[in-house]
C-alpha positions as CSV (number, residue, x, y, z in Angstrom):
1,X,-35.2,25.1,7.1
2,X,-33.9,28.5,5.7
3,X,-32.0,28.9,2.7
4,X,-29.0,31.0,2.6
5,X,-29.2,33.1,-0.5
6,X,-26.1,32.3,-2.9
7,X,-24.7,29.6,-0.4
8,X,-27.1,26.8,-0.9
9,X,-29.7,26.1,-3.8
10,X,-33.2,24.9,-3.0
11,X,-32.3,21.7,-3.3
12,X,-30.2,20.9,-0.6
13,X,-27.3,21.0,-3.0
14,X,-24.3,23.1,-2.4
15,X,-23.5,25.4,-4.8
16,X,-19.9,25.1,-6.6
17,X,-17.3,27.8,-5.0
18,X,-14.3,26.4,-7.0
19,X,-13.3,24.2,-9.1
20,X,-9.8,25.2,-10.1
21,X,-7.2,27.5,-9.1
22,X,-7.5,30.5,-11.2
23,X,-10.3,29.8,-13.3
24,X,-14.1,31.1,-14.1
25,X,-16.9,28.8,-13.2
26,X,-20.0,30.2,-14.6
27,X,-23.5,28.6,-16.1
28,X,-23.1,27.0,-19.1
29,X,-24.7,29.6,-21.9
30,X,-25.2,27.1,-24.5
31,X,-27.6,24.8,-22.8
32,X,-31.4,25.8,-22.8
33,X,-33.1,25.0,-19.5
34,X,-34.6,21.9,-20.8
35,X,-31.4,20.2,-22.1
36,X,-31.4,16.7,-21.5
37,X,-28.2,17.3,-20.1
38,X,-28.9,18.4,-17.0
39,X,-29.9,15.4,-15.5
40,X,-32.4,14.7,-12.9
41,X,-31.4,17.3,-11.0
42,X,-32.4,20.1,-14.1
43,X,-29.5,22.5,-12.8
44,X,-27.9,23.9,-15.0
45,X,-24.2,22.4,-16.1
46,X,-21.2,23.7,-15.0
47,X,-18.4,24.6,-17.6
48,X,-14.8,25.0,-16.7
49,X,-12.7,26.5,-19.3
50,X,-15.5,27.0,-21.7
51,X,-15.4,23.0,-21.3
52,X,-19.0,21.6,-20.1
53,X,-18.5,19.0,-17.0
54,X,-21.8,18.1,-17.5
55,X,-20.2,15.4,-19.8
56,X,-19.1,12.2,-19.7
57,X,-16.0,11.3,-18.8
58,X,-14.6,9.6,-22.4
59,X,-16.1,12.8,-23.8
60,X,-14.3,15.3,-21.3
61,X,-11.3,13.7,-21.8
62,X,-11.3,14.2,-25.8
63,X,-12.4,17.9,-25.5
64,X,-9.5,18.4,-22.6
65,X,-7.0,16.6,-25.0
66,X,-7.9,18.7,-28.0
67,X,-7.6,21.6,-25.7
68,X,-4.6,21.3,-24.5
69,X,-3.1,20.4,-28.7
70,X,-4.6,23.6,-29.5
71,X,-2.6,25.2,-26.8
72,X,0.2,23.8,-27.3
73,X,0.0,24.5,-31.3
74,X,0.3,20.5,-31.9
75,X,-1.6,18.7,-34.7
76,X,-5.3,17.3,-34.4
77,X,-5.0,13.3,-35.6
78,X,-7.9,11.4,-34.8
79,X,-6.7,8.5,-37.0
80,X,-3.2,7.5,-34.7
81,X,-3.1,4.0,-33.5
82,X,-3.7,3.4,-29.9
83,X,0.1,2.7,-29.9
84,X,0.9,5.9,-30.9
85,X,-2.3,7.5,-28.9
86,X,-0.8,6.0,-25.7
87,X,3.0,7.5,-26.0
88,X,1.3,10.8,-27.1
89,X,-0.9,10.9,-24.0
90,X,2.1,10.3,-21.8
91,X,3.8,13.1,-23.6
92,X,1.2,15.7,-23.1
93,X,0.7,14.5,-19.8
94,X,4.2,15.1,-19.2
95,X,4.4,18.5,-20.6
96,X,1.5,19.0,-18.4
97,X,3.3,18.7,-15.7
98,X,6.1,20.5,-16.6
99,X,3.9,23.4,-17.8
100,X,2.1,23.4,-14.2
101,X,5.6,23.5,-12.3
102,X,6.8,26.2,-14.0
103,X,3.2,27.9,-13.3
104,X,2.5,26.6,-9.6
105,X,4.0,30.3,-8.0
106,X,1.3,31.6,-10.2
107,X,-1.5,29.6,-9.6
108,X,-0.6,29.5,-5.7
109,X,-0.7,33.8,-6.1
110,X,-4.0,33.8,-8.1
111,X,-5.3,31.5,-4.9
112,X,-4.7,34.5,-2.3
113,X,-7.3,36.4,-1.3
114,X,-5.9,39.8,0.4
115,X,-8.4,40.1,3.4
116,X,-6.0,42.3,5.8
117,X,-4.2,40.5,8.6
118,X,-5.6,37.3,7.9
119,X,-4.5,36.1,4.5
120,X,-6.9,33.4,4.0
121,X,-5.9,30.9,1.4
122,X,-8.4,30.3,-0.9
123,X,-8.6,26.2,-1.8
124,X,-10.7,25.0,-4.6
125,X,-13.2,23.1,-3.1
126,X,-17.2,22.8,-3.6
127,X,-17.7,23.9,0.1
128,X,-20.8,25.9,1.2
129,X,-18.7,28.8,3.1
130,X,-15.3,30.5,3.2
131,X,-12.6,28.5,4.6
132,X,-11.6,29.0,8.1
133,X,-7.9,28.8,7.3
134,X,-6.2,27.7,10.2
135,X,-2.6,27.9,9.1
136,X,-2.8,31.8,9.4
137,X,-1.5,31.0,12.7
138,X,1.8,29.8,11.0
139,X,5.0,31.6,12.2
140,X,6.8,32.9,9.0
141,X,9.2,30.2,9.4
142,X,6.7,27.7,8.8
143,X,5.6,29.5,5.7
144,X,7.9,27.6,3.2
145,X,6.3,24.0,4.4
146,X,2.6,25.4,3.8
147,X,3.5,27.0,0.0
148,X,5.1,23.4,-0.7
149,X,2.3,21.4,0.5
150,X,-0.1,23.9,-1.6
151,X,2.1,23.5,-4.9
152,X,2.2,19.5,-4.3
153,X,-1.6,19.6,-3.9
154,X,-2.2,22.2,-7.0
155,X,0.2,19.6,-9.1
156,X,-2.2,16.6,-7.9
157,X,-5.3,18.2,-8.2
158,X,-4.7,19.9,-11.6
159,X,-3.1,16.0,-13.2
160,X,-4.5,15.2,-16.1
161,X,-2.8,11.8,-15.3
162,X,-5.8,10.0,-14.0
163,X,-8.5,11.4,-16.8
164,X,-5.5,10.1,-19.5
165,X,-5.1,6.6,-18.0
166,X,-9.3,5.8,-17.4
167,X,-9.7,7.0,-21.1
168,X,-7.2,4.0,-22.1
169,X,-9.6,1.7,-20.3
170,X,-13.0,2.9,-21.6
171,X,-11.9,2.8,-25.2
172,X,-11.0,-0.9,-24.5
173,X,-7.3,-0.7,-23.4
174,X,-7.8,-2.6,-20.4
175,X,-4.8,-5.1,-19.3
176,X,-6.0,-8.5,-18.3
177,X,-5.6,-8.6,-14.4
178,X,-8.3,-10.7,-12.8
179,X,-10.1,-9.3,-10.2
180,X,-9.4,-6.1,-10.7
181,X,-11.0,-2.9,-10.8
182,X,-9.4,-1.4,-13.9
183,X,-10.6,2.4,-13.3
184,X,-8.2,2.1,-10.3
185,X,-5.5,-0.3,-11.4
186,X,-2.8,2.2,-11.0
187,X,-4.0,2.2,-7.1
188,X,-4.2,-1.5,-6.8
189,X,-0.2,-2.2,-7.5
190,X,2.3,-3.1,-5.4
191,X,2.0,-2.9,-1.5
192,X,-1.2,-1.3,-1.7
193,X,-2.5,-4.8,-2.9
194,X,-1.0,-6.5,-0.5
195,X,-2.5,-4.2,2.5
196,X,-5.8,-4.4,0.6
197,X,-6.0,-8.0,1.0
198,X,-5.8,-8.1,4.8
199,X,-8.2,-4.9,5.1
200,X,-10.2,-6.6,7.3
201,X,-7.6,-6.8,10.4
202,X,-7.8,-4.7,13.3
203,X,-4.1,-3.5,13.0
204,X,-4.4,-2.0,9.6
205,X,-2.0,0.6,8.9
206,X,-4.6,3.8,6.8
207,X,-1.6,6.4,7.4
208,X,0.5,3.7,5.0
209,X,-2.0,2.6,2.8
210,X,-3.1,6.6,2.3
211,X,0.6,6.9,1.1
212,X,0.7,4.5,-1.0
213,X,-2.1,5.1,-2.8
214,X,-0.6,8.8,-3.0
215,X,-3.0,10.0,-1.2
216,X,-6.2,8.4,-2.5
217,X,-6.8,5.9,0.4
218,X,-10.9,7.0,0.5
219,X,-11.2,6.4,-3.0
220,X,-9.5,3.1,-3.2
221,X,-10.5,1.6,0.2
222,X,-14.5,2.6,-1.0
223,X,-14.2,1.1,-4.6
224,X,-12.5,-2.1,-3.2
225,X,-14.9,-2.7,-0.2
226,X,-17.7,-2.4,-2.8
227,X,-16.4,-5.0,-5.0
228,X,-15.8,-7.2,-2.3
229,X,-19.5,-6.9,-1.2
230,X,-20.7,-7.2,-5.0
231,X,-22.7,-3.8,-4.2
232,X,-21.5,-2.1,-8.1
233,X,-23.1,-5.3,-9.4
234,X,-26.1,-5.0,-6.9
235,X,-27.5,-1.8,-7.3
236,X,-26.4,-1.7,-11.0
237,X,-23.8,1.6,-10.4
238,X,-22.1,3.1,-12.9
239,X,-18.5,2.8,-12.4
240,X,-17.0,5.9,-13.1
241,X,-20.1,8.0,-11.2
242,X,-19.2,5.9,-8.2
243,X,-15.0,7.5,-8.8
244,X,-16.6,10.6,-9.7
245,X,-18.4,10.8,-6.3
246,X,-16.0,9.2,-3.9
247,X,-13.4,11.8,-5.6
248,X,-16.1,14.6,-4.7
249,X,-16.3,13.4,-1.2
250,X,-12.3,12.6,-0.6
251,X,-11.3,16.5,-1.9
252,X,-14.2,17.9,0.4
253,X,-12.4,16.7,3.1
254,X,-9.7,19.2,4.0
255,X,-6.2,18.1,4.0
256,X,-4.9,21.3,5.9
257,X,-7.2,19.1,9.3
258,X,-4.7,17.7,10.9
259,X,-7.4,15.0,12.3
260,X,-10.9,15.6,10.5
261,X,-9.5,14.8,7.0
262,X,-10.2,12.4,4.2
263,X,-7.4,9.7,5.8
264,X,-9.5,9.6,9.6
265,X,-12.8,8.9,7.0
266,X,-10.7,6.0,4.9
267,X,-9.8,4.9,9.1
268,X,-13.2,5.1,9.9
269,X,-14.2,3.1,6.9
270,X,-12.3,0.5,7.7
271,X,-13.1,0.1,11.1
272,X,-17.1,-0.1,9.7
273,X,-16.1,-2.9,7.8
274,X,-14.6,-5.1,10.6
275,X,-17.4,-4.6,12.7
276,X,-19.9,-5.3,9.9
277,X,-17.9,-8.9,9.6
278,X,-18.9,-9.1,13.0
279,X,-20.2,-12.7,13.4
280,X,-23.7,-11.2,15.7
281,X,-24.1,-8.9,12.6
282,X,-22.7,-9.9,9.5
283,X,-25.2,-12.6,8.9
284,X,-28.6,-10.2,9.1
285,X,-27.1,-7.0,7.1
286,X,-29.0,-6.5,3.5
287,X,-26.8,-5.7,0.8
288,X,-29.1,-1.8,1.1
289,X,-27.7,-2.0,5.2
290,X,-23.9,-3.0,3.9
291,X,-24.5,0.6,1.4
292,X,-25.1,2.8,3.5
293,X,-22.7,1.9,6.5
294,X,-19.9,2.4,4.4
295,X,-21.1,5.6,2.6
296,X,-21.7,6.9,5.9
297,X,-18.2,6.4,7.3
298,X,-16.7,7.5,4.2
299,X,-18.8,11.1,4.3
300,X,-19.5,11.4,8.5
301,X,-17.6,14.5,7.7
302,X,-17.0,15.9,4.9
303,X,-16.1,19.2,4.6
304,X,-15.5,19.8,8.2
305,X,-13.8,23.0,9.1
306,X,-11.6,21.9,11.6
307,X,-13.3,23.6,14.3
308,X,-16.3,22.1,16.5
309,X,-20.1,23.2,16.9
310,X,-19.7,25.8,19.7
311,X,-17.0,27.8,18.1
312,X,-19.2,28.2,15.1
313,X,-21.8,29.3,16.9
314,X,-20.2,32.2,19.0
315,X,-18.6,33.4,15.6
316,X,-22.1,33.4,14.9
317,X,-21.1,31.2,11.5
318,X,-23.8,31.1,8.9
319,X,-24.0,27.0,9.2
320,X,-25.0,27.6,12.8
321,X,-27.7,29.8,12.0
322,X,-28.6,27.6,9.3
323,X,-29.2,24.4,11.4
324,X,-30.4,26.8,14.6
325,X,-27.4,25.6,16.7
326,X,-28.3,22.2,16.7
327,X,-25.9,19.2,15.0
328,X,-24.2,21.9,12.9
329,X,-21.8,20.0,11.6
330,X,-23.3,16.6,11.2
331,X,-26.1,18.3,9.6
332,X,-24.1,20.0,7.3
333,X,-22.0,16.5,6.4
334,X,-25.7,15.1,5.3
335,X,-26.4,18.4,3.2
336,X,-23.2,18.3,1.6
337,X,-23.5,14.0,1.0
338,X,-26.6,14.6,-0.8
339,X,-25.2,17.2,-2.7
340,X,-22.8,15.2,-4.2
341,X,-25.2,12.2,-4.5
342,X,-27.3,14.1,-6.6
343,X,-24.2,16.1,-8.6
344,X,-22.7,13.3,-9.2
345,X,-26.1,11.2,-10.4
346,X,-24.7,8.0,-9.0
347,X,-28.3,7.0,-7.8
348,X,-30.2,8.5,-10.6
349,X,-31.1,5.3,-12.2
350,X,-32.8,4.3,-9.0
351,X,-36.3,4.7,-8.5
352,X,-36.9,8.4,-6.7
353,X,-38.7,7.0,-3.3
354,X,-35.6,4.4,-3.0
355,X,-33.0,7.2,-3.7
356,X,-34.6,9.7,-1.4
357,X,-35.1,7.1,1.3
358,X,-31.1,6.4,0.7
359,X,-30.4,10.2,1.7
360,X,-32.6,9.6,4.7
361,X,-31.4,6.8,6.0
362,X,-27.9,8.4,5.7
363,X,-28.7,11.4,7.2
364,X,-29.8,9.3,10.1
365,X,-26.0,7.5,10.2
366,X,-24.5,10.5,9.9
367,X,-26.6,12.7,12.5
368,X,-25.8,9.6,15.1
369,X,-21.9,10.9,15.6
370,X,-23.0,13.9,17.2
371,X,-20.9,13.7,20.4
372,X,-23.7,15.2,22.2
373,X,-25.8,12.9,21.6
374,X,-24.1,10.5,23.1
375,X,-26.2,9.3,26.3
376,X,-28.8,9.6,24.2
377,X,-27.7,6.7,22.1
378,X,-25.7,4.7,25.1
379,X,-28.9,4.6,27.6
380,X,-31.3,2.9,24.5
381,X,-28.0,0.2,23.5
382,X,-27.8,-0.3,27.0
383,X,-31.6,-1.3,27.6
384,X,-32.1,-3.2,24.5
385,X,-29.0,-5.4,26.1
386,X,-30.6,-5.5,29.2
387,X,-33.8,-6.6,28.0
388,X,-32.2,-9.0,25.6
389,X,-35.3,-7.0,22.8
390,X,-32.7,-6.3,19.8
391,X,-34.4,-8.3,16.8
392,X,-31.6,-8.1,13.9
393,X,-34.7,-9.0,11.7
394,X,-36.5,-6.0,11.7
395,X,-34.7,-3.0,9.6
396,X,-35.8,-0.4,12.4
397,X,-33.2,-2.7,14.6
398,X,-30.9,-3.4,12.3
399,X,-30.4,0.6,11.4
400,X,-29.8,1.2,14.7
401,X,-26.8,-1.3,15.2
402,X,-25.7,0.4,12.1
403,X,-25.9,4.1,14.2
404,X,-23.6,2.6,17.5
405,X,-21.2,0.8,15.0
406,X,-20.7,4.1,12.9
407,X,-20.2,6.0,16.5
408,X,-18.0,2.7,17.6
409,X,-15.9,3.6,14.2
410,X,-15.9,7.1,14.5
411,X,-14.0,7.0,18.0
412,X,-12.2,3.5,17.8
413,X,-8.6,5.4,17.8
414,X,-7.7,4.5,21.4
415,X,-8.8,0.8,20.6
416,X,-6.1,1.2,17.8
417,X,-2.8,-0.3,18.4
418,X,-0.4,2.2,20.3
419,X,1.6,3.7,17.5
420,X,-1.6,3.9,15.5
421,X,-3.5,5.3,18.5
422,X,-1.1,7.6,19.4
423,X,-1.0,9.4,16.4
424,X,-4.6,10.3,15.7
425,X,-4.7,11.3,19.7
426,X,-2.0,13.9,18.7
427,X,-3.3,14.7,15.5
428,X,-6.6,15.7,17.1
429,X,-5.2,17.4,20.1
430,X,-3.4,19.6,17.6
431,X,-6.7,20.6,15.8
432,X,-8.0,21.4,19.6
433,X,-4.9,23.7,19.8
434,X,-5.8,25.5,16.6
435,X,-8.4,26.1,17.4
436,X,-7.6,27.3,21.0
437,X,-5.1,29.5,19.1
438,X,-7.2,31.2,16.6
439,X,-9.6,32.1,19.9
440,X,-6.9,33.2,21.7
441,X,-6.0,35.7,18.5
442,X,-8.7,37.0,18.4
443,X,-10.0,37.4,22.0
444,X,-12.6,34.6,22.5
445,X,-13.2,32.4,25.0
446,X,-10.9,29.2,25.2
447,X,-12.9,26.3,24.5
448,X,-12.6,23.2,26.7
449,X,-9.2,21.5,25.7
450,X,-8.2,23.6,23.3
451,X,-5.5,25.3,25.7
452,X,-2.5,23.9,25.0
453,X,-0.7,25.6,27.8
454,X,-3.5,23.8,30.7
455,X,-5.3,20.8,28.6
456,X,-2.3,18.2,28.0
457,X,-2.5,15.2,25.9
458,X,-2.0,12.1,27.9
459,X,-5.0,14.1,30.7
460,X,-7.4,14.8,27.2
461,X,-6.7,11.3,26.0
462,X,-8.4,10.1,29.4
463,X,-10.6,11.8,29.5
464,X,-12.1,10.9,26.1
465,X,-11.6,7.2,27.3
466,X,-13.0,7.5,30.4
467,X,-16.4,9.1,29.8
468,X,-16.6,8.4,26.0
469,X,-14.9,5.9,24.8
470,X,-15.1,2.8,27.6
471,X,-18.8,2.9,28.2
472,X,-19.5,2.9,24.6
473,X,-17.1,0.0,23.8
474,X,-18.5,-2.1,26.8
475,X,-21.9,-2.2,25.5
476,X,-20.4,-3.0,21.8
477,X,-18.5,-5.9,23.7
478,X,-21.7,-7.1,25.5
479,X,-23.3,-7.3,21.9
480,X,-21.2,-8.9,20.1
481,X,-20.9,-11.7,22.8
482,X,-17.1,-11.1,23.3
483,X,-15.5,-11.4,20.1
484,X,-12.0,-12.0,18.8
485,X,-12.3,-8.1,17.8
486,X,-14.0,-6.8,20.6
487,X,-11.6,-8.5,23.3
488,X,-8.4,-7.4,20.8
489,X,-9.7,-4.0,20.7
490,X,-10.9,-3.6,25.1
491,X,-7.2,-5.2,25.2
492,X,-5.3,-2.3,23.2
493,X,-8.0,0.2,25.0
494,X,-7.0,-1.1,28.4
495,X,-3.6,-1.2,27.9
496,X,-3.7,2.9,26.2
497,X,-5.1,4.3,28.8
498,X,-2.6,2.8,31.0
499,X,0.6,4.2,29.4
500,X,-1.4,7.7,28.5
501,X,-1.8,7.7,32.7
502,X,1.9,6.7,32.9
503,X,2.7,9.6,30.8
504,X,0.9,12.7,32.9
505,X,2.4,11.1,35.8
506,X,5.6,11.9,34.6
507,X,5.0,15.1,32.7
508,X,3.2,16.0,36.0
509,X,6.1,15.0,38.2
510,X,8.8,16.0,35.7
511,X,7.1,19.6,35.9
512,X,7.1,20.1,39.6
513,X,11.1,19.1,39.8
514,X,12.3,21.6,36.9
515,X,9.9,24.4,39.0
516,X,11.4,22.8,42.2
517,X,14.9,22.3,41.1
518,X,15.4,25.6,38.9
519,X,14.0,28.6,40.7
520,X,14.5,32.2,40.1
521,X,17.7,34.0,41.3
522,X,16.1,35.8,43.7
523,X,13.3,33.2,45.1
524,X,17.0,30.7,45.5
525,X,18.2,33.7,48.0
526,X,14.7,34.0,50.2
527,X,13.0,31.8,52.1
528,X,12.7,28.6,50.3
529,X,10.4,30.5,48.0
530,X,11.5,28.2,44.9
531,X,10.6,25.2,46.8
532,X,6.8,26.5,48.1
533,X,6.0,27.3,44.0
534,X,7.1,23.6,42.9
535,X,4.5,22.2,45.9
536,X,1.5,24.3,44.6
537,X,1.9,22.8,41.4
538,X,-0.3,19.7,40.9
């Protein structure tokens, strides 16, 4: 597989093209290439600041604190009480804040990139390429809502808030809440507890449970899942490299997608873990099987640019060439997965056979969601069914019901309940038109429903269901014997597609009577000319 020179290191792993708004990232000068601090990896450490992220967190936090006192001309005490070390914390994280608001027309400035018409906003993200900035295609009226969303996200992104509160816990300032997960307590209050505890229903609301978690619903969802499987105890993680790599993977996502973002991954996430409570299933799954389902939901597609394979590859897009036009972006999810895997050192105390088999195995998951491959996978579920062959007890088997229930997962939106449903089939229809829009701009072919002014919803939503959707779920349904969740989720499925037909039977009929009903001026005065155009319309 080639290697793009300064895009991807020799490793697989992507190489860092921000990590701030405004600020150097450069190779860490002090560190000799056999510092012990590079970790398995032996790449060198990334500084931010002149501050090494190569280190812990506790330690990060102290040099960021004493930073920031410096800055602020305010007095180095190591000897304060934790009393007083607490108040002072939410002081400085307050002027923080205050500090950043009064900066955030700066730092949004310093993250334009003048590149003619198209004014591509810069986000600071670890991606492997430049980012195909959709919201370009913004009228100007529009252009207040996108500089708010960008100073909300620069405000969240550049908190200290977080770093301040997990360095109460690992010095030992941890408040006594049974069954917690204290790195994330400040998640874990309120409603968000609440929905947590009835995860595992089919009509969970992730569009609620992302907002209250203030947009952290990945994180939160994948820390508590793992808890709830024992998997941190399991495999022996380290707790804040398992936040520190489920943060990596829920900022790769772009936020700007209206559907391929980190909140459809948390959705997907939890629709993996209903069907791996699956009676059929639940019962064989290892703890290793349990792993990497729910990794693989979380990162099926990180870092996805919003647009699909074949516009990548007639913009001749360096990830097409990269992959030679075949599963261009699932491959490039895997890439970036292990990137993080290994950046983040989350499975670095694991022997390197069972690590590398890990990345495997999830490059397996992760390649399954290629839509194209589709029949592929549906014709070999459908003839194990038929020949009754599928052995739960062999891992070769077991993976594979691990592939059709991450494909189940990652199209289980019209099995949703209808105001769920609805909104991820809008959400994705308006990434379709974006993406029709930036072809139209700049003269390429329209792809297949992307035209907003011929493809509408209600006809794309049937189409997905029809060809896609229903024949997968009926062999799902076949497998699990007819479960309480399969027969709820054909139910809702049935019941969408009914009211999504209902609805381009009236757009379609409300259309013909306005052409009908209001023709021009001077088709009224001819021969019934306004009445011939309404009957040619379908």
């Amino acid at each position: 597989m080639p290697v793009l020179e300064g895009l991807w290191g020799p490793d697989l792993r992507m190489r860092d093209s921000g990590l701030g708004v405004g600020v150097e990232v450069r190779v860490c000068p002090e560190e000799t290439p056999r510092s012990p601090v590079w970790g398995p990896l032996r790449m060198p450490p990334v500084t931010c600041g002149g501050l090494s992220l190569a280190l812990e967190l506790p330690a990060l936090i102290r040099q960021l604190r004493a930073a920031w006192r410096a800055r602020r001309g305010g007095p180095l005490d190591p000897e304060r009480s934790p009393t007083s070390t607490w108040v002072a914390e939410e002081e400085e994280v307050e002027e923080m804040k205050h500090d950043l608001e009064e900066k955030s027309p700066h730092l949004e400035a310093d993250g334009k990139l003048n590149t003619g018409h198209a004014g591509v906003l810069l986000v600071e993200r670890r991606g492997s390429y430049p980012l195909i900035d959709l919201r370009i295609l913004r009228t100007s009226a529009q252009q207040g809502e996108v500089e708010s969303g960008t100073r909300r996200k620069v405000k969240r992104l550049l908190s200290f808030q977080r770093y301040c509160h997990a360095s109460r816990l690992l010095r030992g300032l941890v408040p006594h809440t049974p069954g917690s997960l204290h790195l994330l307590d400040d998640d874990y209050l309120g409603q968000a507890a609440h929905m947590l505890s009835k995860v595992g229903t089919w009509n969970f609301d992730i569009f609620l449970f992302d907002r209250l978690t203030n947009g952290n619903s990945l994180v939160t969802l994948m820390c508590h899942l793992f808890n709830v499987y024992g998997l941190i105890h399991h495999f022996e993680l380290d707790m804040v490299k398992l936040h520190r790599f489920l943060g990596m993977v829920q900022e790769d996502y772009h936020s700007q997608n209206p559907y391929h973002n980190a909140v459809h991954a948390a959705d997907v996430t939890q629709a993996m873990y209903c069907y791996l409570k699956e009676p059929k299933l639940a019962e064989q799954l290892s703890p290793l099987d349990v792993f990497l389902g729910l990794m693989a939901a979380a990162a099926h597609d990180v870092d996805h640019p919003g647009v699909n394979q074949p516009f990548l590859i007639k913009t001749r897009h360096h990830l097409a060439s990269l992959y030679q036009n075949t599963s261009v972006l699932e491959s490039h999810h895997w890439r970036s997965t292990v990137g993080m895997l290994r950046e983040s050192g989350l499975l670095s105390h694991l022997p390197a056979d069972m690590s590398q088999d890990i990345e495997q195995q999830l490059g397996s998951l992760i390649l399954a969601t290629d839509i194209s491959r589709q029949n592929e996978f549906l014709s070999t579920f459908r003839e194990h069914l038929d020949n009754q062959d599928l052995d739960l007890q062999l891992t070769s088997h077991r993976h594979f019901i691990l592939q059709i229930a991450l494909k189940c997962a990652d199209v289980c939106n019209p099995c949703r309940v209808w105001e769920l449903s609805k909104q991820w089939s809008e959400r994705v229809c308006e990434e379709f038109y974006r993406q029709g829009d930036l072809e139209k701009k700049f003269d390429l072919e329209i792809s297949p429903l992307c035209d907003q002014q011929a493809d509408s919803v209600p006809a794309i939503q049937i189409g997905f269901i029809s060809y896609i959707v229903e024949p997968l779920f009926e062999e799902w349904h076949r497998f699990t014997e007819s479960s309480l969740l399969s027969q709820t989720m054909m139910g809702h499925l049935h019941r969408n597609k009914a009211r999504w037909s209902r609805l381009r039977y009236a757009r379609t009929h409300s259309d013909s009577h306005s052409h009908a009903e209001e023709p021009e001026p001077e088709e009224a005065e001819g021969e019934g000319g306004g009445r011939e155009d309404g009957e040619d319309i379908p």
